[in-house]
MARPA-766334 format. One record per residue (C-alpha): x, y, z; residue number from 1; residue in one letter. Coordinates in steps of 0.25 Angstrom, whole numbers, plus 5000, padded with zeros to 4 digits. Each point is the difference from the previous one (the first is absolute). Layout:
c1,c2,c3,pos,code
X,Y,Z,NUM,A
...
***
This chain:
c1,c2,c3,pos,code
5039,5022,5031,1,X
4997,5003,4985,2,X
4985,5004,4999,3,X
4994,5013,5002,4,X
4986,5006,5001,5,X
4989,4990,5002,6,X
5010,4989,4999,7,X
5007,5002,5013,8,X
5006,4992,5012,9,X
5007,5014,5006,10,X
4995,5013,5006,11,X
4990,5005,5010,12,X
4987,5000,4993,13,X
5001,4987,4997,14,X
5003,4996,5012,15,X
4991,5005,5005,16,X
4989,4994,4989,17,X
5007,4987,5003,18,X
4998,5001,5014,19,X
4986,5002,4999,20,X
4998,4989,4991,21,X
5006,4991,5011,22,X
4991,5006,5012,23,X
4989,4992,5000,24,X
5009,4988,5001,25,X
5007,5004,5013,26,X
4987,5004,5007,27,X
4993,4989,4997,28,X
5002,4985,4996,29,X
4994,4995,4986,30,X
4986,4992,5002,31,X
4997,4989,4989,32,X
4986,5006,5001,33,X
5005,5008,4987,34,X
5003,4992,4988,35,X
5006,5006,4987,36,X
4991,4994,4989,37,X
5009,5007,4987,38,X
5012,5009,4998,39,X
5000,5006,4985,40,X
5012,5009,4995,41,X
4997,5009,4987,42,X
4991,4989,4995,43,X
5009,4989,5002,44,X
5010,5006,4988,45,X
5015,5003,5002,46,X
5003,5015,5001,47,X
5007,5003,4987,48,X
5008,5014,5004,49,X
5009,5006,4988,50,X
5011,5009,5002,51,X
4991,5014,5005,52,X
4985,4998,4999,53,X
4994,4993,5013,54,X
4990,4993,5004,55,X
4988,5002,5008,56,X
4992,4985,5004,57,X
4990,4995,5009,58,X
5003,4990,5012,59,X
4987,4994,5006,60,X
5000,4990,5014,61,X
4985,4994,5001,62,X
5000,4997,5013,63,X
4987,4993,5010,64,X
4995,5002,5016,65,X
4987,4997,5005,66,X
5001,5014,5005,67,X
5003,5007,4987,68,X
5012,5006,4996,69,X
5004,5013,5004,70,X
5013,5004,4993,71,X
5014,4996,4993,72,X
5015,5002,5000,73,X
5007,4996,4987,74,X
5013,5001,4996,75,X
5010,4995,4990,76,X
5014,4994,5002,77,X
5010,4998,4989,78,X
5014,4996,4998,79,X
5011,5007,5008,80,X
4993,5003,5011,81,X
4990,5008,4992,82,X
4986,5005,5004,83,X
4987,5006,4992,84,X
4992,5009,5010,85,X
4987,5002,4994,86,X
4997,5013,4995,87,X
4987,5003,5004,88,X
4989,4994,5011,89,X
4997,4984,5001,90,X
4986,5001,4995,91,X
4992,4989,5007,92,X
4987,4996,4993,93,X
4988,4988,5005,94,X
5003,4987,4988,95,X
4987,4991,4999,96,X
4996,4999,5013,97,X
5001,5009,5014,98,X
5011,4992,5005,99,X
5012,5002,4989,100,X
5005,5011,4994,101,X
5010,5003,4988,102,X
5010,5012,5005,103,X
5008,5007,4989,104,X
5013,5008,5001,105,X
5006,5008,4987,106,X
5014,5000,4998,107,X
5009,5006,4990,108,X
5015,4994,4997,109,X
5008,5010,4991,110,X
5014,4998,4996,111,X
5003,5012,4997,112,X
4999,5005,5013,113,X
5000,4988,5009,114,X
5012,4991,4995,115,X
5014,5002,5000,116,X
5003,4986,4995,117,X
4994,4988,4994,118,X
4999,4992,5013,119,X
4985,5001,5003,120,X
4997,4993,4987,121,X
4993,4987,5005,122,X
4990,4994,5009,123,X
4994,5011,5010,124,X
4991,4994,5011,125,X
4986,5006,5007,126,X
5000,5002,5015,127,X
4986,5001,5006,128,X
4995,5005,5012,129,X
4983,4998,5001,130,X
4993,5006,5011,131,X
4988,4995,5005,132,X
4986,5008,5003,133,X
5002,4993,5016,134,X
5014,5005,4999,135,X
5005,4984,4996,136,X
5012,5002,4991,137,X
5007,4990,4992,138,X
5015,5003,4995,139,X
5005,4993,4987,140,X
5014,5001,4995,141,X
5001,4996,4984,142,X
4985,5001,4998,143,X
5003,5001,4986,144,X
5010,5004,4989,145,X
5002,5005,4987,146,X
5013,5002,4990,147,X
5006,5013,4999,148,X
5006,4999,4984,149,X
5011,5007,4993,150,X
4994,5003,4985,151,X
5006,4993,4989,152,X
4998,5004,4985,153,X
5004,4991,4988,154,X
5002,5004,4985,155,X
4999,4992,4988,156,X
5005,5001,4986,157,X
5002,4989,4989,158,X
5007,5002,4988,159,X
5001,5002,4987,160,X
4985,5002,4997,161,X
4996,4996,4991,162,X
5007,4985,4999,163,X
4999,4989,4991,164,X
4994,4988,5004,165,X
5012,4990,5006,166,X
5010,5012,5002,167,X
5005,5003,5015,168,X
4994,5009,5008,169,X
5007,5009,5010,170,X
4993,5003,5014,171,X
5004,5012,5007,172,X
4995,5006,5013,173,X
5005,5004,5013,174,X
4994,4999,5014,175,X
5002,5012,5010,176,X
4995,5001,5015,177,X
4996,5013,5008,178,X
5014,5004,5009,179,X
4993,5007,5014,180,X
5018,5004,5001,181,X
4999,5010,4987,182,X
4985,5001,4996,183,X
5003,4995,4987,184,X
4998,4986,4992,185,X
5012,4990,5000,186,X
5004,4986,4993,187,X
4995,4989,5008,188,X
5010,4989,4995,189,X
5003,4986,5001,190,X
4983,4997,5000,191,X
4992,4990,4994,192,X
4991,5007,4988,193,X
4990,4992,4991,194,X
5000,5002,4985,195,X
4987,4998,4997,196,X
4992,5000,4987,197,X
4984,5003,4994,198,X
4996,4995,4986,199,X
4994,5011,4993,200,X
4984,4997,5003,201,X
5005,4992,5012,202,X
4993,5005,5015,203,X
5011,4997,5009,204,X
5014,5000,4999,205,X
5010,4986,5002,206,X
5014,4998,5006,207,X
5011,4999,4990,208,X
5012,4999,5008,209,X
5008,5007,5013,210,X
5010,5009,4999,211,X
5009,5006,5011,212,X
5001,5015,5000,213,X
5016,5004,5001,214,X
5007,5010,5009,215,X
4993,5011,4994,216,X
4986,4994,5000,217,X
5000,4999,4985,218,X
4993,4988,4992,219,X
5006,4993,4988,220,X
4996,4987,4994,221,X
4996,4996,4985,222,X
4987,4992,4994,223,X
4997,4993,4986,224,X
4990,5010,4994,225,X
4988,4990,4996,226,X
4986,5008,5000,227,X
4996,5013,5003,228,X
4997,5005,5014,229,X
5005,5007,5010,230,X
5012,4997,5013,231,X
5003,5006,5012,232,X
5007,4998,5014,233,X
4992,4995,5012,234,X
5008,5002,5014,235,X
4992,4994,5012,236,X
4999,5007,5013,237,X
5009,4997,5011,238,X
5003,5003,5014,239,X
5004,5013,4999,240,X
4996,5002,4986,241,X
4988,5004,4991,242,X
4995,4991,4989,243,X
5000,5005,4985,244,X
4997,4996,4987,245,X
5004,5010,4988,246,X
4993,5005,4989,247,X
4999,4989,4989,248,X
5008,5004,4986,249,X
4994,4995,4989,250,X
5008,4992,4988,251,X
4995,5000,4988,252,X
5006,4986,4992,253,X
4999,5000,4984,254,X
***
């Protein structure tokens, strides 16, 4: 297995957590009494982890009983086989009315210390175990979810600056990824990236063309100069992947 720390599917003290997390299942049936109503992970947002800074986000399972609700067990499992643990108590607190409650679990993913690889970037899932006041207890497997994201970064540059109006433009950039092998920041190549392009005065930017990135990651493609304003690359998140847009560089056409 290739994840260490709280990212773990070997050694005793997680066994140990597992175990207990799976307790109340063995001892007693689930009752439909208790319904899950919402499972939120870090606001419904992907976790974006680079290549040493972690992350610490929230997990939150509302969850209802006409008895109340007494208290949580939430954990996280990812690709490979592996798991979040949280890193403090499931806080449970009352929501609206007597009967529901939302419980809330920390956690913190850190690559530096918890990755060997780049294989738990993806979808991670919420287990959920909700106990009852009267002791009901409702077990959910994939509750929720969230997306665990590589960071990408993208530069821009276009030249010459200034350009005369009709001329060719060159576009440059390059788009890396955050590597969780080496800690550092790699081509991601062979990828779909937008050029896109703001009038000078203009509020949003507009798609030009796509261009693919090469083995290297690097970005190349050329434009006729027309008005002032300013381009950049635009790279959409995927599965495994953050989204990015670059800084725009500004073109000043005479």
């Amino acid at each position: 297995m290739h994840h260490r720390t709280r990212i773990a599917v070997l050694g005793s003290a997680l066994a140990v957590a597992v175990a207990g997390f799976a307790a109340p299942v063995a001892l007693a049936a689930p009752t439909e009494d208790v319904t899950i109503d919402k499972v939120v992970a870090n606001g419904g947002k992907p976790v974006v982890l680079g290549t040493t800074a972690g992350k610490t986000f929230s997990v939150s399972v509302t969850a209802s009983d006409d008895s109340g609700i007494k208290s949580a067990d939430i954990t996280l499992y990812g690709p490979n086989s592996a798991i979040a643990l949280p890193t403090g108590n499931v806080t449970c607190t009352v929501a609206g009315t007597a009967s529901t409650s939302t419980c809330t679990a920390k956690f913190t993913i850190d690559p530096d210390t918890d990755f060997y690889d780049n294989s738990p970037a993806g979808t991670w899932y919420v287990d959920s175990t909700v106990t009852a006041k009267d002791d009901d207890i409702k077990w959910a497997e994939k509750s929720g979810k969230l997306k665990v994201l590589r960071q990408s970064k993208l530069t821009v540059n276009a030249s010459p600056e200034p350009i005369k109006k009709g001329k060719t433009l060159t576009v440059t950039g390059a788009l890396t990824r955050a590597n969780w092998e080496t800690y550092k920041y790699a081509g991601y190549t062979n990828q779909s990236v937008k050029l896109e392009f703001k009038k000078k005065g203009a509020l949003s930017y507009a798609a030009v063309k796509t261009v693919k990135s090469d083995n290297k990651g690097n970005l190349k493609t050329t434009v006729k100069a027309s008005v002032d304003g300013s381009y950049r690359w635009a790279f959409a998140e995927n599965s495994t992947t953050s989204g990015v847009n670059a800084s725009g560089d500004a073109v000043d056409v005479r």
